[in-house]
VEXMAR-314627 format. One record per residue: residue in one letter; x, y, z of N, C-alpha, C in turn. Coordinates in steps of 0.1 Angstrom, whole numbers, plus 5000, padded with zeros to 4 digits. Each point is the difference from the previous one (the first is absolute). Layout:
N
aXYZXYZXYZ ...
***
This chain:
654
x161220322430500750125001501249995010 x500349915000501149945014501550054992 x501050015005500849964992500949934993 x500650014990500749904997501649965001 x500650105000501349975005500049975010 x500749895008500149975013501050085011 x500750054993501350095005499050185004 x499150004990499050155001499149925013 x500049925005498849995008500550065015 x499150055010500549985014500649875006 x500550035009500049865015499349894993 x500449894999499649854998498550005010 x499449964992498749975011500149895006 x499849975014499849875009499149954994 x500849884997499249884998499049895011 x499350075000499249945014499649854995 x499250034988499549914992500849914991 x501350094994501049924993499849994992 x500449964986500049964986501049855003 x500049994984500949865003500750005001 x501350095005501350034999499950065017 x499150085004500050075010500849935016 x500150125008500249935016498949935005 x500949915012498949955007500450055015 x498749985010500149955011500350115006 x498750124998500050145001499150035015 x500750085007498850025014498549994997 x499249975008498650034998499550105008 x499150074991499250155008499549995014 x500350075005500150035012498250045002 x499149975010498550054998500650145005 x499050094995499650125011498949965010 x499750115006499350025009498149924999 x500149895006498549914994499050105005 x499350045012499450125008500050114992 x500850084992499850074987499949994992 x500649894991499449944991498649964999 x499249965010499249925004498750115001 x500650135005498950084999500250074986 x500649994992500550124988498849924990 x500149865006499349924988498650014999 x499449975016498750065004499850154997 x500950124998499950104996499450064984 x500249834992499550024988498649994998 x499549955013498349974995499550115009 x500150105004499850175002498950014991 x500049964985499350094988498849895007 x499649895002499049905005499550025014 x500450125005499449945009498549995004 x498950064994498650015002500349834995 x500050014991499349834994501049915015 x500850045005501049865009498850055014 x499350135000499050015015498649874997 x500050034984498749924998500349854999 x501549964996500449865009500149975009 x500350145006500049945022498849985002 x498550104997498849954998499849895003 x500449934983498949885002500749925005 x502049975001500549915011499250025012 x499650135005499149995015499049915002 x499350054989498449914997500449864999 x500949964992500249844997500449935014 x500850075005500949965010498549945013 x499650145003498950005010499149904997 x499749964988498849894997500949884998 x500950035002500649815003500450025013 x500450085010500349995010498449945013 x499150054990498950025009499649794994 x500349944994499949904995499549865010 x501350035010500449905009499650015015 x499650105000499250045012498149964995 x499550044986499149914998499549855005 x501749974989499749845002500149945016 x500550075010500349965013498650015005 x499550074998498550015001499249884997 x500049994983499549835001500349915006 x501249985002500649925009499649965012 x499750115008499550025011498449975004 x499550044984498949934998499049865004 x501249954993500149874995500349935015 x501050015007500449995011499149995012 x498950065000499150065009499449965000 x499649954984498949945000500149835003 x500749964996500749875006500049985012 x500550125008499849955015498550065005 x499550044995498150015006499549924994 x500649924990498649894999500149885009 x501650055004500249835012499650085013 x499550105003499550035010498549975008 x499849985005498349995005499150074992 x499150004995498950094994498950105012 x499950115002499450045008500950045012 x501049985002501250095007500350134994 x500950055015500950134995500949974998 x501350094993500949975002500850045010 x499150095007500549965020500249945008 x498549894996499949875008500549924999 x501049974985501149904997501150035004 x500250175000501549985006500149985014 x499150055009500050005009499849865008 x499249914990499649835003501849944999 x500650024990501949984997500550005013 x500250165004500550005012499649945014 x498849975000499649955010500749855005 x500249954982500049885000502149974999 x500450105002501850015001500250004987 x498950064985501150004991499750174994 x501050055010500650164991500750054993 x500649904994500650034988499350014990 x499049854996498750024995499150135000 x499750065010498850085008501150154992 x501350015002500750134991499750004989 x500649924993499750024989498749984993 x498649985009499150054990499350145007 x500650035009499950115002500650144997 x500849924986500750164993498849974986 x499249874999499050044985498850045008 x499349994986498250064995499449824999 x499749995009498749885000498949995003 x499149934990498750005001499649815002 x500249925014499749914997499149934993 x500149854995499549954989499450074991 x500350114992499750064989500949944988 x501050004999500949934990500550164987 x500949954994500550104990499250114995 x499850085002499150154991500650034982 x499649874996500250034985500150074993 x498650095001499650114995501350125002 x500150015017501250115000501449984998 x500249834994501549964998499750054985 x498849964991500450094983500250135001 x499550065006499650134999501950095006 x500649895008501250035005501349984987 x499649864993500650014993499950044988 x498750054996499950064986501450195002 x499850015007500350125004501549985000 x500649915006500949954998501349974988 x498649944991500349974985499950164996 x499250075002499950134992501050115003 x500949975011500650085004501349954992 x500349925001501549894989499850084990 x498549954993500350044986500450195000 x499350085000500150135004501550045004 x500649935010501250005005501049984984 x499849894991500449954993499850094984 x498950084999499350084988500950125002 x500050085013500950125006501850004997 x499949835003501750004997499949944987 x499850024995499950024984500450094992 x498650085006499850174994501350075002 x500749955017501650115006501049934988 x499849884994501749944996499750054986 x499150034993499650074988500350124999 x499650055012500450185001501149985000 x500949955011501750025002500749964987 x499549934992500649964990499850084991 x499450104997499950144992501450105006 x499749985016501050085002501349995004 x500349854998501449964996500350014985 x499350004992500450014987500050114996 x499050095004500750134997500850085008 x500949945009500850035007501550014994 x499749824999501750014988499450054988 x498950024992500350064988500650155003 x499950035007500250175004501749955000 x500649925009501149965005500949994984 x499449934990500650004986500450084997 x498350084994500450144996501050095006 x500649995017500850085005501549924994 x500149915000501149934999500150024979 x499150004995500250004989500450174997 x499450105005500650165000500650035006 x501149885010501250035007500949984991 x500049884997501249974985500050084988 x498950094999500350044988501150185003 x499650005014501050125009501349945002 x500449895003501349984997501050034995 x501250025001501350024995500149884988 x500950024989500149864998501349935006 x500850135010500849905010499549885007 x498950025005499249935008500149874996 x499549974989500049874988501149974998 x501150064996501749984997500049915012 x500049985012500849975010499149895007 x499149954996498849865001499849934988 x500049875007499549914988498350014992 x499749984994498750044994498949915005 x500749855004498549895007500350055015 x500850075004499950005011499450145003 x499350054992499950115002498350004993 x500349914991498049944995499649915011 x501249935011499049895007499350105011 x500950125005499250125005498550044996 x500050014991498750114993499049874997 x500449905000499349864997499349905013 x501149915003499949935013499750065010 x500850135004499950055010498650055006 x499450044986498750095004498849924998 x500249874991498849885003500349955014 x501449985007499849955013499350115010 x500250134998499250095006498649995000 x499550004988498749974996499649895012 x500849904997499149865005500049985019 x500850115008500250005003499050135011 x500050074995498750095002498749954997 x500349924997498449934992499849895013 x500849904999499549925012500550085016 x500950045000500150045012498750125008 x499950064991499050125005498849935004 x499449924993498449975003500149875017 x501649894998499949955008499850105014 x501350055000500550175011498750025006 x499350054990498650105008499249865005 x499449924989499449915006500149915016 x501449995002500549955008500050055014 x500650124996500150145012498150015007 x499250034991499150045003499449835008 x500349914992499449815006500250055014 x501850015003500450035015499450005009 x499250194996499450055006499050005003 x499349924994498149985000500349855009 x500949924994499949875009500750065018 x500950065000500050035015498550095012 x499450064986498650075010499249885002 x499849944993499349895000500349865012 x501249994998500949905014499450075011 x500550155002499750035015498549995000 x499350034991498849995005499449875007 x500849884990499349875007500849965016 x501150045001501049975005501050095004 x500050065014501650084994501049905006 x499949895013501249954998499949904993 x499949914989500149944988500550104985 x500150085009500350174987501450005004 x500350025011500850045008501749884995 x499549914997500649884997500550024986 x499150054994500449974983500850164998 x499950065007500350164997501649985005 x500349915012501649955001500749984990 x499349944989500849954985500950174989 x498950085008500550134991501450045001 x500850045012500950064995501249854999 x499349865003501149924994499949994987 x499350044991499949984985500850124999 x500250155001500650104998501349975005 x500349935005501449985004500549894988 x499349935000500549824990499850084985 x499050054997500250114987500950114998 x500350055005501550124999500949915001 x500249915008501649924999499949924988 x499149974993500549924988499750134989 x499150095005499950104990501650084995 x500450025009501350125003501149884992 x499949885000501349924993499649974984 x498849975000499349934983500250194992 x499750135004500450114996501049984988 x501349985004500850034997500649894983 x499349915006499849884989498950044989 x499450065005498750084987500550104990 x500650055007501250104990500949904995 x501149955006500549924991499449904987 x498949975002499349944993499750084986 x499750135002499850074987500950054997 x501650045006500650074996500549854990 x500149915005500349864991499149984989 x498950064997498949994987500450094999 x500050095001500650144987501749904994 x500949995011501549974995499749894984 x499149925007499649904991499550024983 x498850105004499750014989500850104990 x501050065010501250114988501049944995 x500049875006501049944992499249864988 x499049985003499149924989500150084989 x499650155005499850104984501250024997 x501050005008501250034993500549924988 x499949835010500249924990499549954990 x498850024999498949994986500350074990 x500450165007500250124987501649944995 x500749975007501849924995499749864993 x499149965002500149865000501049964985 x500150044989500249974987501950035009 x500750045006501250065008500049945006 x499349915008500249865006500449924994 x499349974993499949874994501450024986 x500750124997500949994996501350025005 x500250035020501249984998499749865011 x498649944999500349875008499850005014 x499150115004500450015014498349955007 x499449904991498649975010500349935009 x501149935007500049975009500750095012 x500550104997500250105013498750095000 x499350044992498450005001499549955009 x499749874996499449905004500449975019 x501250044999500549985014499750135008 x499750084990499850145006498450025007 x499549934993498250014998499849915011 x500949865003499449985011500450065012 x501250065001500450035014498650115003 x499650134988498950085008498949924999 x499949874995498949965004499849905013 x501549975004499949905012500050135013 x500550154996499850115009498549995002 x499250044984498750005005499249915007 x500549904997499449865010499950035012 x501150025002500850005018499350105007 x499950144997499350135005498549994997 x499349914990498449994999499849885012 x500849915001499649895008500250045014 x500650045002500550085012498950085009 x499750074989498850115005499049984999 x499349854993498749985003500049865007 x501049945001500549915017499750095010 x500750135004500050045017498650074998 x499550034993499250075001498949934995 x499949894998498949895001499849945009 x501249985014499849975009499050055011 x499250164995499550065007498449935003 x499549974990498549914997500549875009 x501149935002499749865011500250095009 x501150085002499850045017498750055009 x499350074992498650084998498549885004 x500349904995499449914998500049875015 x501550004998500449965019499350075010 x500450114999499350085011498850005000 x499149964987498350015002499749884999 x500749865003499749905007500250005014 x500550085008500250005010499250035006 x499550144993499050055006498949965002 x499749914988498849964997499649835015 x501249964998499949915015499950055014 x500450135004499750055006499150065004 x499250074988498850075004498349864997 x500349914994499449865000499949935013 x501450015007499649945013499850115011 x500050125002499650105007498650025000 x499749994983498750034999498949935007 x500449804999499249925001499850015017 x501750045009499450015013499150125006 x499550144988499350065000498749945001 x499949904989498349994997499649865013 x501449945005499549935010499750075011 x500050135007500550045008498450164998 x499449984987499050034995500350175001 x500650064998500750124996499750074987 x500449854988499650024988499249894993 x498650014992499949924990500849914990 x499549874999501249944986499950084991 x499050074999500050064983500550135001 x500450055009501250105004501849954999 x499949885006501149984997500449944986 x498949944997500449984981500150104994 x499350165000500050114992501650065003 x500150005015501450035005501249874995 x500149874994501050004995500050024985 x498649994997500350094985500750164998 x499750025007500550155010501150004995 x501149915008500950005005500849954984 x499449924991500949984988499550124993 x499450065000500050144994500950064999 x500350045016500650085004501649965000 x500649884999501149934998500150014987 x499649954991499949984985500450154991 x499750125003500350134993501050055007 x500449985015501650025003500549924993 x499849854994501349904994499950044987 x498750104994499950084987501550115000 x499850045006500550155007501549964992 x500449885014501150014996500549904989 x499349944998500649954981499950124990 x499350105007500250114987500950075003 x500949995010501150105001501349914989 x499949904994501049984993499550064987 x498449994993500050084989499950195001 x500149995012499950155000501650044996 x501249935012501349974993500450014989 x499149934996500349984985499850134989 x498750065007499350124987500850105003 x500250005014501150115005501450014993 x500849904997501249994997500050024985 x498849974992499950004989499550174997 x499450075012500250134998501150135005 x500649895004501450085004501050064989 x499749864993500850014982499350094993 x498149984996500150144996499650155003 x500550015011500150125008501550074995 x500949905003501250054994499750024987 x499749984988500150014991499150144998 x499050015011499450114996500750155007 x500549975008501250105005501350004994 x500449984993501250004995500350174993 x500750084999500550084999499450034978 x499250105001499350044986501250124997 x499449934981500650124992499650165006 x501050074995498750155012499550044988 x498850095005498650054990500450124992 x499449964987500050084991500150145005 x500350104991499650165008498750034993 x499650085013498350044995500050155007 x500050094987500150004985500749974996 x500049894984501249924997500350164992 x501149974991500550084990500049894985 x499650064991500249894987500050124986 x501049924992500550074986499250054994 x500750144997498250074991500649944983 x500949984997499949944990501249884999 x499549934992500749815000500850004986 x501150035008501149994987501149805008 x500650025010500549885002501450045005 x500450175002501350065007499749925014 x500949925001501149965015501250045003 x499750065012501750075002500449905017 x501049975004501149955010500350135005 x499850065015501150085002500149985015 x502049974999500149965016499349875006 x499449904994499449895009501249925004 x499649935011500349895011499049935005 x500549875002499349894998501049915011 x498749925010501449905003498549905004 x500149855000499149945010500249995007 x501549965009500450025014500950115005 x499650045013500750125003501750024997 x500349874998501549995005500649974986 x499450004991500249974985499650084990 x500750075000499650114980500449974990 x498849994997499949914986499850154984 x499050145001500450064995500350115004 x500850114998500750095006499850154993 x499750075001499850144992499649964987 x499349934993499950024988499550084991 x500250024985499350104994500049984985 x498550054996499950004985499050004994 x500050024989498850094992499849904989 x498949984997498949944993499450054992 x500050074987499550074996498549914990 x498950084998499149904992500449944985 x499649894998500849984989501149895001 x501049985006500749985005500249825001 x500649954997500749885000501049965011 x499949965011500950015014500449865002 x500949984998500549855005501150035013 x499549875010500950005007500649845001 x501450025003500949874997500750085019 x500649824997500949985009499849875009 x501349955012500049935004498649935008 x499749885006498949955008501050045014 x498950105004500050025010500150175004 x500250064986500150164999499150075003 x498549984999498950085002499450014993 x499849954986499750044987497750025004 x499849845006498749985003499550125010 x500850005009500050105015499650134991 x500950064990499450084994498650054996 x499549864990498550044997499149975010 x500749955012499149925007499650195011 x500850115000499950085008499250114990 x500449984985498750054994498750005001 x499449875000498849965005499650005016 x501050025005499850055015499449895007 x500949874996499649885005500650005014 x501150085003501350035011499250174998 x500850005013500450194999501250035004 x500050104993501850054998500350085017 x501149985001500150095018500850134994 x500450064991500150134997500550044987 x499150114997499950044984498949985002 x499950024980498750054995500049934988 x498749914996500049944985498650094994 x500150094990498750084995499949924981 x498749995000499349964988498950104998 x500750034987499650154994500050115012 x501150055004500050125010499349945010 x499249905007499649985010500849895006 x500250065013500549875013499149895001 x500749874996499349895002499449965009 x500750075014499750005015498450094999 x499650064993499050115004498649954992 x500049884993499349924988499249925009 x499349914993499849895011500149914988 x500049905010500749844992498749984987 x499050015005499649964986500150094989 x500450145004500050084989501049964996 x501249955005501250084996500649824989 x499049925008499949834997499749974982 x498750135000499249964987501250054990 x500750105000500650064992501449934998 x499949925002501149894995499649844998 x501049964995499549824989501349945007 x500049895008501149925000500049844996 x501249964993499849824996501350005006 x499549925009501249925007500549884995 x501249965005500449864990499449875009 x499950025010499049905007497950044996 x500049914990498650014993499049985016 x499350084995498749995007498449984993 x499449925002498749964990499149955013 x498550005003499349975008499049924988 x498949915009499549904994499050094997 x499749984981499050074996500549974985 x498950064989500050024986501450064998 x500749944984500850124997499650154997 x499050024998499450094997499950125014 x500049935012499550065014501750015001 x500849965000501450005004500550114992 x499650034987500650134995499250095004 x498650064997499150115008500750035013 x500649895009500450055014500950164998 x500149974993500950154999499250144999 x498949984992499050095000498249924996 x499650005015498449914998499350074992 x499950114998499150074985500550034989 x501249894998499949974986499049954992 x500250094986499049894990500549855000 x499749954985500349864995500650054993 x500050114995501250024989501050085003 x500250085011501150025012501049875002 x499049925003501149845008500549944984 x499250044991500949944989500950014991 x500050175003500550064993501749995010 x499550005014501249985009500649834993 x498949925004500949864994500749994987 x499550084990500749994988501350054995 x500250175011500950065002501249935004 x499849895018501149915005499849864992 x499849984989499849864997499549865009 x499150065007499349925006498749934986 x499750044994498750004990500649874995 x501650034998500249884991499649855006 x500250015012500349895004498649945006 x499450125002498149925009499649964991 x499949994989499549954986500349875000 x500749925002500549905003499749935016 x499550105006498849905012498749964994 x499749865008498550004998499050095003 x499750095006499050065006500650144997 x501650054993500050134999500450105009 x499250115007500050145005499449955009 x499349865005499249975008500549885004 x501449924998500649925009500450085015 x499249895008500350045015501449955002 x500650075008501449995004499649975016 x500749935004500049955015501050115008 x500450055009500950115005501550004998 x500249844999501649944997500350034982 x498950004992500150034986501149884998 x499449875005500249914991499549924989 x498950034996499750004986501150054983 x500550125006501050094992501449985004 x500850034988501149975007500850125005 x501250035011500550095004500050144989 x500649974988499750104989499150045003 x499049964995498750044996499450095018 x500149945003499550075017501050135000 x501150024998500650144999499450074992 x499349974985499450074990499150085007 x499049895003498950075007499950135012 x501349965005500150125012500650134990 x500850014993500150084992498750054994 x499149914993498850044996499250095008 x500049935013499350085012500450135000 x501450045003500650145001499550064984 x500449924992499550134987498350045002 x499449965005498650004999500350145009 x500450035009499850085011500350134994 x501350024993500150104995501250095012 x500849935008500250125009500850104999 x500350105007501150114994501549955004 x499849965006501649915008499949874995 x500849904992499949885004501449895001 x499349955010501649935008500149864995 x501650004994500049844990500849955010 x499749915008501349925010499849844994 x501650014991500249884989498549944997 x499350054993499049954995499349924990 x501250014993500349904991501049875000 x500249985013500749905001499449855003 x499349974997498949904996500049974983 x500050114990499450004993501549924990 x499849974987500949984990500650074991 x500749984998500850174988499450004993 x499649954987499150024995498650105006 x499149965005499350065009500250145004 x501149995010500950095007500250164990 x500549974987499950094988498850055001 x499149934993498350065004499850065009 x499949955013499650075008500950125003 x501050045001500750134999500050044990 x499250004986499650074994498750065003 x498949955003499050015011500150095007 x501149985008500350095008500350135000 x500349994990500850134996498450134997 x499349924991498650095003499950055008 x499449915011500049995015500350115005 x501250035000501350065010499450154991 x499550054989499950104994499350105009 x500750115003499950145007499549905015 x500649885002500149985014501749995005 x499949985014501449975010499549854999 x501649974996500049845004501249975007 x499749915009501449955009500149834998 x501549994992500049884996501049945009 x499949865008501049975008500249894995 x501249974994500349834990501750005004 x500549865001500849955002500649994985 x499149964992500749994985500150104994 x501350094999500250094995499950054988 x499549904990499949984986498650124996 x499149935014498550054998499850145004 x501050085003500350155002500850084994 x500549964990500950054991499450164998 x498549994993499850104994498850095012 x500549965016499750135008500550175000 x499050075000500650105003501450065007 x499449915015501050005008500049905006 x501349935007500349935005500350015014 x499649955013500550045007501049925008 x501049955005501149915004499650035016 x499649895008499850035017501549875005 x500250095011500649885009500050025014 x499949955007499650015014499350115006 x498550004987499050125005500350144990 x501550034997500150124989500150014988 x500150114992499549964987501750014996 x500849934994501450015001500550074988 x498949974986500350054991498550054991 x500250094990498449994996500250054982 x499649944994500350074985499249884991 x500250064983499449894993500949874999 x499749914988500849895004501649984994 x499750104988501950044996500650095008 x499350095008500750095006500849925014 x499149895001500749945013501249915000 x499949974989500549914993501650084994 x499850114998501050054999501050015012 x498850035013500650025008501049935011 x499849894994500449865008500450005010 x498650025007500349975014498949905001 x498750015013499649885008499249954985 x499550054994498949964991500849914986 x501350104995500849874991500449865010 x500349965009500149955008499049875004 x498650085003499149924994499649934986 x500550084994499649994984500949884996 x501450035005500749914995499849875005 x499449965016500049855003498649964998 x499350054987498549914997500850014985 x500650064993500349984984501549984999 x500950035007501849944996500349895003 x499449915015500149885010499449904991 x499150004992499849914992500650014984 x500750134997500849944990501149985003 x500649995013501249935001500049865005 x499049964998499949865008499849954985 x499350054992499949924989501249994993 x501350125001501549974995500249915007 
***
């Protein structure tokens, strides 16, 4: 439904994405706001949130039964430890009388440190209470491990029904659209939106959420835990905190900006792939796959540059993260050991405490390796945010108004029309349509002829006047009413992948079989599926390359006679087809057109001879209007035309 004259169209649309001919070397989008974006996106899982309480749940549970893990095993440890040094002890001592025998004897460093354990001389290891330490141990992992199971199962429901909700919005935003909106974007750049953009979202909320919480909550359970064994060994590792929030915002705040660029370079990308796929046969005949070719790598050496970029600085974040929890971890290793010399702390405190301590290191260097995918989900919901904000068709009126009876009267009175403020394109126009009616419009590329029907269907809206169908203002209808009651074949064929049989019903889905046949037999389609293998049930791929351009015009024609509508709009519709053919089918037509409005817009003036009326536009007005001898008498714009498609070639043949 786009148009076809290029001169009827608005403003050239930026080529972000480019075709093969297009510019290059176009700004890149600027981010908005990450902190609003960032919440708008978290704003979508609102509808989830009981099921994301019963994630925090069992993150709690999981978290706690692995936190509680290493404080177990320090236990064994300790165990094990104790029991080693009471079996080298005297049998029948205290462990009074040994430390106190140490000191006596000048060794208190010895005599400290067993004076921070539990010793039972020569007893030896308590087996019994080292299984019993670690079964529990084992049972808590697993449990810990069952719980984070059950959370990444749940979240994964409620990331996926999160973007499906996100489709559905983005799929009933487009269908509120202008078809301005579409005029003035490339189509892959505008599918890599509704595509790429919202699987990176997806994957993006999917790992980032479960690490997030998991992480946040590790933090917090491993810091209650440190102080408990330790607060100055706590005290040490909790220094690392706001150096990780500093070394993460500074590569965060620069990799930003490269995340956007990165997708605004996969949309550019993919609009100029589709561009050049759908041209490709226009390549390859005027020769130009190698400025293509030179074209495809420059956005792809873009995309290189801004993907590598942004997961370079912001990969940097996991070594820096990583440095710092080697540091720590030497630090609180040799702190700890002059604790347990110094008998303050058990070894198996200081082992649980440096497991502790990679805990607790390990989901900050989480943290911040997910601030590049969060970057990423972010930037990729920036794009469709815009897309969902973008400025809508306005709403039907409610109570609409619709024709109490369907004859096919269109009347023009006073419209104006411009796409840009500073350019008018139609100017007071006016005219009457009576049913029945045969309407051709002629004239130069660039007159308005499409802009016309295109304001019928109220694909645009007119900025003043009134267009009424049957005594009702179009304005007062709503688009599907006012939609059904008209049939258009455009000269740019449209066919989606399906049966021929499903490609003509599109015009009316409860047709019979003998509806669609009686339609194919009418446009001479019949003749020709007879001659497929498979018939009324050859699948057509969306490009209707199976068929040749002819034949794919038939069928769109077919489609509109099926429909039946009171209006129907011919914009050169036969110009695919072959004279021969062409005969037929405007004989066809002519049925067709019986006690309907037809608006025929053709360049070949041959194929309007026998309109009612004719209408002559030039820069938006109707210049002249009459049948085809009457204008012709008239010799003005329309002999004029007439004469340089039929006199220019008989004087070249003199």
């Amino acid at each position: 439904m786009s148009e076809t004259h290029a001169d009827d169209k608005p403003a050239p649309r930026p080529q972000r994405g480019g075709g093969p001919f297009g510019g290059m070397n176009l700004p890149a989008e600027k981010s908005m706001n990450f902190t609003a974006s960032g919440k708008r996106l978290l704003g979508k899982l609102r509808p989830e949130r009981l099921w994301l309480m019963l994630v925090l749940a069992l993150a709690v549970i999981s978290v706690t039964f692995s936190v509680l893990g290493p404080r177990l095993l320090g236990e064994g440890t300790n165990l094990i430890f104790s029991g080693i040094v009471s079996k080298s002890l005297p049998s029948g001592s205290s462990q009074a009388d040994v430390i106190a025998g140490l000191r006596a004897a000048g060794n208190s460093t010895q005599a400290d440190m067993l004076s921070g354990m539990t010793l039972t001389p020569g007893l030896g290891i308590d087996f019994a209470m080292l299984s019993t330490v670690l079964f529990w141990a084992l049972a808590l992992y697993v449990l810990s491990s069952v719980f984070s199971w059950m959370q990444a199962y749940v979240l994964n429901g409620v990331v996926q029904r999160t973007v499906y909700r996100l489709r559905e919005e983005i799929e009933a935003k487009i269908n509120r659209l202008p078809l301005s909106y579409f005029d003035k974007r490339p189509r892959g750049e505008l599918l890599s939106r509704v595509t790429n953009d919202v699987d990176n979202i997806s994957q993006s909320l999917q790992q980032s959420l479960s690490q997030v919480v998991t992480s946040l909550l590790t933090v917090i359970g491993v810091i209650v835990m440190m102080l408990i064994l330790s607060p100055l060994l706590a005290l040490i590792a909790l220094v690392t905190v706001p150096l990780t929030l500093v070394i993460t915002a500074f590569i965060a705040k620069r990799s930003q900006k490269l995340f956007v660029a990165q997708w605004a370079n996969t949309g550019e990308l993919n609009g100029q792939i589709e561009e050049t796929f759908t041209g490709h046969a226009l390549v390859k005949v005027f020769g130009r796959q190698k400025e293509v070719d030179a074209r495809f790598k420059q956005k792809n050496d873009d995309l290189y540059e801004a993907s590598f970029g942004a997961q370079f600085i912001s990969g940097m974040i996991m070594p820096a993260m990583t440095f710092i929890g080697n540091l720590v971890y030497v630090a609180i290793a040799v702190v700890g050991g002059l604790q347990v010399a110094s008998g303050a702390m058990q070894l198996g405190d200081v082992q649980a405490f440096i497991q502790y301590s990679r805990q607790f290191t390990q989901p900050l260097a989480q943290l911040g390796s997910m601030a590049n995918l969060l970057q990423s989900g972010v930037a990729s919901a920036e794009r469709v945010f815009d897309l969902l904000d973008a400025d809508e068709q306005s709403e039907d009126p409610d109570p609409a108004e619709t024709p109490t009876e369907v004859h096919g009267r269109l009347v023009f009175e006073n419209v104006s029309f411009r796409y840009t403020e500073d350019k008018p394109l139609i100017e007071e126009l006016s005219l009457v349509a009576e049913p029945g009616q045969t309407i051709a419009i002629v004239g130069p590329t660039g007159a308005g002829k499409t802009t016309l029907v295109n304001l019928m269907m109220r694909f645009y809206e007119i900025d003043s006047g009134r267009i009424l169908l049957d005594g009702v203002d179009v304005a007062t209808m709503t688009r599907h009413d006012l939609r059904s009651r008209m049939g258009m074949v455009l000269q740019d064929t449209w066919l989606f992948g399906g049966t021929i049989r499903d490609n003509i019903a599109y015009g009316r889905p409860d047709a019979t079989e003998q509806d669609i046949l009686a339609a194919a037999t009418a446009t001479y389609v019949d003749r020709f599926v007879h001659s497929l293998p498979d018939g009324y049930d050859t699948v057509l791929d969306d490009q209707g390359s199976n068929v040749s351009a002819g034949e794919m015009q038939l069928l769109t024609i077919a489609r509109a006679f099926l429909a039946k509508p009171s209006v129907l709009i011919l914009d050169e519709a036969t110009s695919s087809v072959d004279t021969r053919t062409e005969v037929l089918v405007q004989k066809a037509m002519s049925a067709l057109r019986a006690e309907r409005t037809s608006f025929v817009i053709a360049h070949r003036l041959s194929t309007i001879r026998d309109a009612d009326l004719i209408l002559v536009m030039e820069s938006g007005r109707i210049v002249e209007q009459g049948n085809h001898v009457q204008l012709l008498a008239a010799n003005g714009a329309y002999q004029a035309l007439y004469a340089a498609q039929f006199a220019a070639p008989v004087a070249d043949e003199v």
